[in-house]
N, C-alpha and C positions, 0 to 999 in steps of 0.2 A: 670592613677591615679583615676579616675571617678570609675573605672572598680573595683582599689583595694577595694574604699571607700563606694561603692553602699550596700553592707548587712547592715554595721553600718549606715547609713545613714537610712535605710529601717525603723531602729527601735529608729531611734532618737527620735521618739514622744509619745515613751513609758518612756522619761527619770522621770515624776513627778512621774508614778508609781513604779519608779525604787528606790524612796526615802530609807534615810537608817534604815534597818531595817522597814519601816510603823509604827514608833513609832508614839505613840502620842507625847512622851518625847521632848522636842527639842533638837536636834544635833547640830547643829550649831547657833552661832550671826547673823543673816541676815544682809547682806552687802556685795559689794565689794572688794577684799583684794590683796596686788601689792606684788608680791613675783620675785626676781631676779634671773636664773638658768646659770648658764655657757655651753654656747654652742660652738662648735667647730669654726665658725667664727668670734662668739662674743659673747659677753652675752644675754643670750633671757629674756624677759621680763613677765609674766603671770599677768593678771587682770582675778580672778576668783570672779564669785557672788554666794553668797550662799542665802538661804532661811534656816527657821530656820531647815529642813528635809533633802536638798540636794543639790548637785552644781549644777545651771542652766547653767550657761553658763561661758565660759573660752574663753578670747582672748591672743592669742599671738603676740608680738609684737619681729620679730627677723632678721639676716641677711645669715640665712643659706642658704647653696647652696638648688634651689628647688627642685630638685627630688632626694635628700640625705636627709639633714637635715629639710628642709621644708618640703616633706612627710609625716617623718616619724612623726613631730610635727599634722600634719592633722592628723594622725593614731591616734596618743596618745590622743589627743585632744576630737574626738568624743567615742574613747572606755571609756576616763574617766567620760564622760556626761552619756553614755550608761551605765556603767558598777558603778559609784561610787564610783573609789578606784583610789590610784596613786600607790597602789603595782599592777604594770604593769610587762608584759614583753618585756625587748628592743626591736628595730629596727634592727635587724641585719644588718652592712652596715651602721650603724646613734647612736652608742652610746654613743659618746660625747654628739650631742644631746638629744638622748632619755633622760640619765641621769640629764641631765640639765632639763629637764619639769617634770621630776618623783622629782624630790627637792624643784624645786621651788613649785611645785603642794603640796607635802608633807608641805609646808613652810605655804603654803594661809590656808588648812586646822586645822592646828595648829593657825591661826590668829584668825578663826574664831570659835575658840574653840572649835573643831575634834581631831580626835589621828587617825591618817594618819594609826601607826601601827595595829590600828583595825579591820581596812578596811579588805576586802577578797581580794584575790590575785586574779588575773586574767589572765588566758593564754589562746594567741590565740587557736579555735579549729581547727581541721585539715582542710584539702579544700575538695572541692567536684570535683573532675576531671573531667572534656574531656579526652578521650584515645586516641584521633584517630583523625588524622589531615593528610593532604598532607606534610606537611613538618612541625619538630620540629626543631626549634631553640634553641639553648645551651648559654646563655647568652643574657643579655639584657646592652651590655657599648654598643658604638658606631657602631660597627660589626654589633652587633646583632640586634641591632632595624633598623638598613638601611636592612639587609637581610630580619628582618620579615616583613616588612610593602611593600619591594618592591617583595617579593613574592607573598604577599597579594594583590598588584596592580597586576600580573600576573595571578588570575587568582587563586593562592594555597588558601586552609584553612592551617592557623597557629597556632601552639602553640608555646609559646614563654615560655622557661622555664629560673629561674634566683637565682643561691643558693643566694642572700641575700636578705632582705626586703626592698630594693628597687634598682631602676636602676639608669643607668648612667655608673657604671663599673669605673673601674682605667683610662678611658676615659675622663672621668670630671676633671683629675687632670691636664692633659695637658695645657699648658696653649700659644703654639702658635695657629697661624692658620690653614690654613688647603692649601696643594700644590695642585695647578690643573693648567691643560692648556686647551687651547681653551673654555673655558668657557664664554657663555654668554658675562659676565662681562667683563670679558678681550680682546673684539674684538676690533681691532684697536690700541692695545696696545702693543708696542716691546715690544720682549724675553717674550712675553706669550705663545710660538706657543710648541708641542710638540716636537723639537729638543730642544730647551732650557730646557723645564723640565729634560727631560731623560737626557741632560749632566750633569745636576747639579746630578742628582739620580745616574751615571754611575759612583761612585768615590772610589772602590775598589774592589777588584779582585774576591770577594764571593758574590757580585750581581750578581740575575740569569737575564739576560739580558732580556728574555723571558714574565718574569715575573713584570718587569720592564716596557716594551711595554705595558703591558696589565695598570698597573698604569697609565700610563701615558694621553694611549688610551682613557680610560673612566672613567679620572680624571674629565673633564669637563661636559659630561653628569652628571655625581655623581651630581659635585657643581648645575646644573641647575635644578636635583630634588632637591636637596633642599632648593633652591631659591621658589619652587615651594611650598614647607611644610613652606614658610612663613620666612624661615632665610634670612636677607637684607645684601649680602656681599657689603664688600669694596674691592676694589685692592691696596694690600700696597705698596708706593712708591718708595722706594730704592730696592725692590726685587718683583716684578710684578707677579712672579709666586703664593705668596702666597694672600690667601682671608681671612681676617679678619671680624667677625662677633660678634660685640662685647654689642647687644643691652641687655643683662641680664649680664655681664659683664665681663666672656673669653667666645670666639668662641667656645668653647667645651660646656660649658656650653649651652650658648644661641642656639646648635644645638641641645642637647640634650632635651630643653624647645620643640622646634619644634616638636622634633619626639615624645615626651612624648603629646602632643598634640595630631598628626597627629596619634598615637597609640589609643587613646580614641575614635578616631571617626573612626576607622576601625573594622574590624571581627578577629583582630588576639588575639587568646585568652594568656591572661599573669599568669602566676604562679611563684609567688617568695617564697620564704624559700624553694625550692624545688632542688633538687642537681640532676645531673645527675651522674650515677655509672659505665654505661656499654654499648656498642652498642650491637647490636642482629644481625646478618646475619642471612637470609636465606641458602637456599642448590649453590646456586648458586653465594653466597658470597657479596650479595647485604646486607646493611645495610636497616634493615628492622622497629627497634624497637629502644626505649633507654631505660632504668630501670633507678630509681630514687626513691632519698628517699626525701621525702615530710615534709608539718609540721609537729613533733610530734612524727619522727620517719616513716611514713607510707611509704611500697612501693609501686608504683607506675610504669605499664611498661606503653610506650607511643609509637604508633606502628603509623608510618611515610608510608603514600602510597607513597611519591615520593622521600624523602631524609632527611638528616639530616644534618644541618648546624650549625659547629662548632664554636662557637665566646665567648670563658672563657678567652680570657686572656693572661698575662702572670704568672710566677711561683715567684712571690717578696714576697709574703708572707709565702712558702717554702724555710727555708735560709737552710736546710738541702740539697734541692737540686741544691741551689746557689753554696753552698760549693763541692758538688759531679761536677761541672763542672768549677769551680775556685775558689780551695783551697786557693788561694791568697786575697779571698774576706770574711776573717773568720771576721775581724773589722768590718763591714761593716752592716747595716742594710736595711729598703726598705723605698721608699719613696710612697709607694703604699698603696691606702687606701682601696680600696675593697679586696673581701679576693680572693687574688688571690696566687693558691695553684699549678697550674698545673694537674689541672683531664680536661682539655680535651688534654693535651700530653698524658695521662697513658690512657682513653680509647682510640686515636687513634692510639697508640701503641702494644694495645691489638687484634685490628683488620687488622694490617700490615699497620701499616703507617710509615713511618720516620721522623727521627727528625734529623732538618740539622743546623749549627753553634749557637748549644747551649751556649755555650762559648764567647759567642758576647753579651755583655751585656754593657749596656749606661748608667754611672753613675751619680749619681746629690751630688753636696756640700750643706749644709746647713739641712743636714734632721736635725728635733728635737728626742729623742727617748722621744716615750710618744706622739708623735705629727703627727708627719711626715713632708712633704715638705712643707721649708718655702721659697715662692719664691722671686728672688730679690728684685724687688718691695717692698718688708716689709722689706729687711736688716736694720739694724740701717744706717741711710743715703739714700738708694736704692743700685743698683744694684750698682754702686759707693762705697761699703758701707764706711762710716768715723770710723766704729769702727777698734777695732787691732782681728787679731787672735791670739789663745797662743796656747801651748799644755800645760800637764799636769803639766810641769815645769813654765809654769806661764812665759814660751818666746817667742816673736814673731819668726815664720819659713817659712813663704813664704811669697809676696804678696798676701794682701787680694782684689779679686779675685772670683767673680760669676761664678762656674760652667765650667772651663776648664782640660784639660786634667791634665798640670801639678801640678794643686791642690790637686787634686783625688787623685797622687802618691801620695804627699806632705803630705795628713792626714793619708793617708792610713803608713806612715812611721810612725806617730806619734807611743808613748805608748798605745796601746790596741785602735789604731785608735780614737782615741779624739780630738778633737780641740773647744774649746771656745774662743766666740763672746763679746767681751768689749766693752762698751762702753758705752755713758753720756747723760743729759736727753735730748741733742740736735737731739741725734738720736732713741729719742723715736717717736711714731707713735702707731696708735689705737690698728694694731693687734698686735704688741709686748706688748702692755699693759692690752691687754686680754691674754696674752701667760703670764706677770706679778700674773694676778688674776687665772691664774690655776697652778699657782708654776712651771713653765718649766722656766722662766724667773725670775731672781733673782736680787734682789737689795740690796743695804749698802751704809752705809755715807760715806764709806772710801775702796779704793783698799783692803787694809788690810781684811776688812772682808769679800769684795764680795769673796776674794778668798775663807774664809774660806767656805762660803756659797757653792761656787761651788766644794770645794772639792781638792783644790786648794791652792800651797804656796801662800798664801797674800801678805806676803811683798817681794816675787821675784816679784809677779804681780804689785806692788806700785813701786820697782824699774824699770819694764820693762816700764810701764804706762812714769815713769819722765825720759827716757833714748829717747824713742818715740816722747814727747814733747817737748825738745831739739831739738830734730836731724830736725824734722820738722815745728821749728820757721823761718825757713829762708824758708819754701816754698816749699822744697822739700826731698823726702822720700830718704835718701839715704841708707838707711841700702836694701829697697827691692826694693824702685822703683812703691810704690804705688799711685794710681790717685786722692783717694777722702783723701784730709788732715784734720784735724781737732782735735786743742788742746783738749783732754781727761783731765775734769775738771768737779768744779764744788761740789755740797753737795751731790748728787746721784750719784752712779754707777751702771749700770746694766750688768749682764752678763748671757749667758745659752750652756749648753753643747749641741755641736753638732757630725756627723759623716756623712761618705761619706755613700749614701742611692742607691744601685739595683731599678734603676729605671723604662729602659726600654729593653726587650729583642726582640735582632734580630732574636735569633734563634728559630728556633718551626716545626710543622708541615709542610712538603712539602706539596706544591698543587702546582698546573698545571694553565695554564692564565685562565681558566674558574673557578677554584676556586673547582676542584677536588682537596681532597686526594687521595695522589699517594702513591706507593710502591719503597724499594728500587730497582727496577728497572724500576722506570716509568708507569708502571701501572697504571689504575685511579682504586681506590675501588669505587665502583658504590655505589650510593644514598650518599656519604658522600664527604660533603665540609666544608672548611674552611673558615676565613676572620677573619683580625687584627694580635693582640699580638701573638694570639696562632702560629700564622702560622712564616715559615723562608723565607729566600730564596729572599726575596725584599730587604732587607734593606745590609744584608752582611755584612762589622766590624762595618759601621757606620751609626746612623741614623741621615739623614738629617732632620733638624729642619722643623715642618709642612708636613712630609712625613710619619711620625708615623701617625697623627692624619688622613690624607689624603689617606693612604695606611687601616685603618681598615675600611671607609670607603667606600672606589672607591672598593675593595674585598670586602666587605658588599653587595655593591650595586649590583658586579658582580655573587655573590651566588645568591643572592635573583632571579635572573635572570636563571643561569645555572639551577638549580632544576626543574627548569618550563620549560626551552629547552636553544638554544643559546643564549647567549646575545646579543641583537641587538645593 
C-alpha cells in the first residue's frame, strides 16, 4: 500500500500551491464541511476543510474492507488534496467506494460554495515499469501474494502484477477459515493430524489424490508462515482442522491485512491496473516472458529469469463462459467481486496447458444483483433467517434456508431464477439498512405495496404473508418445515430481489503437487505455475468449506517455493 501511495505522497506539500486556479478571487467559504457517501459496507463519512483557495485536508470516517474499499479511499483522498478536483477516476476493484468519496467530496465542495463540475478531471498517469524480475506473479488475491512474498523470502526478485486497483482478489470474499493440519497451533489436538484432513478432502471421485497429499502436506507449514506475517490463528472447536483468524474481522480478510503488510516491507515490486495478455516461450518451450497491458492502455512485456506464477482466479465475472460449461446456470449470476474473467485459463491454454472439471462449480443463495454476496450473518434474522422466500408469484417454495444444495435447485426452478427476501423491521440490521439507503432493499407500509415496489403481485404477497402467520401461530412451520419463525407484521415491510450466484470454481488449470502447469499428458510446461481458483484437480465436484481458502494458499505457498527449487 505504502508502495502504491509513495508518488502522491512525495508531492503532498505542493497542495497550497496547487490552489485553484492561484486566483486572488476567493473560491471557497473557509471552513470545515460533513458530506455523507454510500459505501459498499456502509456509509462513509467525509470532513473536508477548505480555505478560501483550496481543500487542505479531508478525513474519512468509514467501514470498508481495507485493502479494497479502504485503499482505494487513501488513493482518492490524497489525489484530491494533490490534484483539487473530485472529477476523479475510480478504483478499479473499489467503485461502490470510490463513487461514494467522488459525491460526498463533490457534496462538501458545493457547501462551501465550489462547483465541483468546474474542477479539472484527473486521470491516473501510466506507471513506470520494472521488466525484469526472477519470477512474475499474475495476480495479487490470496494465491498470489503468499507466492510472491514467499518467492521473495527464497531468494527471487518479483513482480507482482494485478488487473485491478487494488489487491485482495475474490479471496476477500471468503468468509470461512482456512484448513490445515499439523500446524503449530494444532499440536496436541485430536483429528488435527494429516489423515484426518485428507479424509475429510478425499469425498469424491474427481479429487486428484496426488494433489490432495501435497494440500494436505504443507497445509501446516503454510498456516506457521503465516503465524509468522503476524496472523494470530485460533483452532475452531467442533472441527479442529480449521484456523480461524478473525482480528480485522473474516480470516480472509485479516490474512490478507497481514500480507498487504508483509508486501510493504519486502523487494517485491506491485503493479495494479495492469492485465496480463499472453505467455512468451522460448525455443525450448520454457515460459520465458508475459505481455500486458497497463494503465492507460500501455503495453508492457515482462520477461521472467526463472518462471511465472499463475494466481487470477476464477471465471465468475465471465457468465458467457459460465454458460459454455453449464448451460443450466443461464438464471444465475456471480457472487464474485473482483473482476474475475478467466485470462489466466485462456493464456495457459494458449501455451498447452489443461483445464480439468470446469463444470464443477459451488454455488451460493442470497446474491443481491447490483451487490453481490450477502452473507448469512446479515439475512433478515441470520443465517436462521425469520423472513419468508417468494418467487415472482409472491409464494412461498421451499424452506428458507442458507446456502444448501436443495435451494440452489429450488431458485434455480423459479421464473427467470428470482426469489425474494420478506420481511419486518425485526429482522432489520445495519447492513440491510445500508443495502435500504442504496435502493437494493425496499420498503412500504403495507405487503401490498412492497410487492409493487419489488415488481411483484402485492396482494398475493399480503395473502401469502397472512397464510405464513396462521400456519405458524402454534410454533411450527408446517407448509415447509422452517427453523427461524417469526410473525411478519408490523407498519414496515422490507423486501429485495435475489438469485443463486457462481461462486466458486473447482475447475481450472492442472498442475502437478509442486504447483507445475501440466500438459494433457502430464508433462510439466517449464517456468509456469499455478495456485488457487485458477487451478482444478484439488477440490473435484465439491469444495470443502475452508479448503478453498486453504487450498489458494498451501499452492501459493507451494509455487512461491517450486520456482526457486523444491519445496522443502
Amino acid at each position: 500500500m505504502k508502495k502504491l501511495m509513495s508518488i502522491l505522497l512525495s508531492v503532498w506539500m505542493i497542495v497550497s500551491c496547487m490552489a485553484v486556479g492561484f486566483a486572488d478571487e476567493p473560491a471557497y467559504t473557509p471552513g470545515t464541511y460533513t458530506a455523507i457517501g454510500m459505501g459498499r459496507n456502509a456509509n462513509l463519512s467525509l470532513d473536508v476543510t477548505f480555505n478560501e483557495h483550496a481543500i487542505t485536508d479531508i478525513q474519512v470516517s468509514h467501514v470498508e474492507t481495507p485493502t479494497i474499499g479502504g485503499l482505494a479511499l487513501e488513493i482518492l483522498t490524497e489525489e484530491a488534496l494533490v490534484h483539487q478536483t473530485s472529477n476523479l477516476d475510480v478504483i478499479s476493484g473499489a467503485t461502490i467506494s470510490s463513487a461514494g468519496f467522488k459525491m460526498a467530496l463533490a457534496d462538501t465542495i458545493k457547501q462551501a460554495g465550489g462547483n465541483a463540475g468546474q474542477l479539472e478531471k484527473y486521470s491516473r498517469p501510466a506507471q513506470d515499469y520494472q521488466t525484469e524480475a526472477d519470477v512474475i506473479v499474475i495476480g495479487a488475491g490470496g494465491a498470489g501474494l503468499t507466492a510472491a512474498l514467499t518467492a521473495n523470502e527464497n531468494g527471487a526478485s518479483v513482480i507482482l502484477l494485478e488487473k485491478s486497483g487494488v489487491i485482495g482478489g475474490n479471496f476477500i470474499a471468503a468468509q470461512s477459515g482456512v484448513n490445515a493440519a499439523n500446524a503449530k497451533i494444532q499440536q496436541g489436538i485430536e483429528g488435527t493430524d494429516a489423515v484426518a484432513f485428507k479424509e475429510m478432502q478425499m469425498n469424491n471421485d474427481l479429487v486428484r489424490e496426488k494433489l490432495v497429499d501435497a494440500l494436505v502436506d504443507n497445509s501446516g507449514a503454510m498456516a506457521d508462515w503465516l503465524t509468522s506475517k503476524g496472523v494470530e490463528f485460533t483452532v475452531q472447536e467442533n472441527n479442529p482442522i480449521r484456523l480461524n483468524a478473525t482480528a480485522d474481522g473474516t480470516t480472509t480478510i485479516t490474512i490478507v491485512d497481514a500480507l498487504t503488510r508483509a508486501l510493504e516491507e519486502s523487494a517485491v515490486q506491485l503493479y495494479t491496473d495492469t492485465r496480463a495478455t499472453e505467455l512468451i516461450q522460448d525455443e525450448n518451450g520454457k515460459i520465458t516472458a508475459v505481455k500486458a497491458t497497463g494503465r492507460g492502455g500501455v503495453e508492457v512485456t515482462f520477461h521472467a529469469n526463472k518462471g511465472v506464477i499463475l494466481a487470477t482466479g476464477g471465471y465468475g465475472k465471465d457468465h458467457d463462459r459460465v454458460l459454455a460449461y453449464r448451460p443450466d446456470y443461464s438464471d444465475t449470476i456471480t457472487a464474485e467481486t473482483a473482476p474475475t474473467t478467466g485470462d489466466g485459463l485462456d493464456i495457459a491454454l494458449a501455451v498447452g496447458g489443461v483445464l480439468v472439471d470446469m463444470g464443477e462449480i459451488n454455488m451460493h443463495t442470497n446474491v443481491l444483483p447490483g451487490y453481490g454476496m450477502l452473507t448469512s450473518i446479515y439475512m433478515p434474522g441470520g443465517r436462521q433467517t425469520t423472513g419468508i422466500w417468494v418467487n415472482k408469484e409472491a409464494r412461498r417454495f421451499v424452506k428458507e434456508a442458507f446456502n444448501n444444495g436443495s435451494n440452489v435447485d429450488a431458485i434455480l426452478s423459479q421464473t427467470d431464477g428470482d426469489a425474494y427476501m420478506v420481511f419486518d423491521a425485526e429482522g432489520m440490521n445495519d447492513t440491510l439498512g445500508h443495502l435500504l439507503e442504496l435502493g437494493i432493499v425496499k420498503s412500504a407500509g403495507s405487503p401490498e405495496e412492497l410487492g409493487k415496489k419489488l415488481g411483484i403481485d402485492g396482494e398475493a404477497l399480503a395473502a401469502t404473508i397472512a397464510v405464513y402467520n396462521e400456519d405458524i401461530a402454534d410454533g411450527t412451520d408446517d407448509a415447509f418445515g422452517k427453523a427461524g419463525l417469526e410473525i411478519l407484521d408490523g407498519d414496515t415491510f422490507y423486501g429485495y430481489r435475489f438469485k443463486v450466484g457462481v461462486h466458486y470454481f473447482m475447475g481450472g488449470v492442472l498442475i502437478d503437487p509442486q504447483a507445475h502447469v501440466v500438459t494433457e499428458s502430464g508433462a510439466i510446461i517449464p517456468g509456469l505455475y499455478a495456485a488457487g481458483e485458477v487451478t482444478g484437480g484439488v477440490q473435484g465436484t465439491t469444495r470443502v468449506d475452508g479448503t478453498g481458502v486453504g487450498d489458494s494458499l498451501t499452492f501459493g505457498y507451494i509455487a512461491g517455493q517450486s520456482v526457486m527449487g523444491d519445496p522443502q
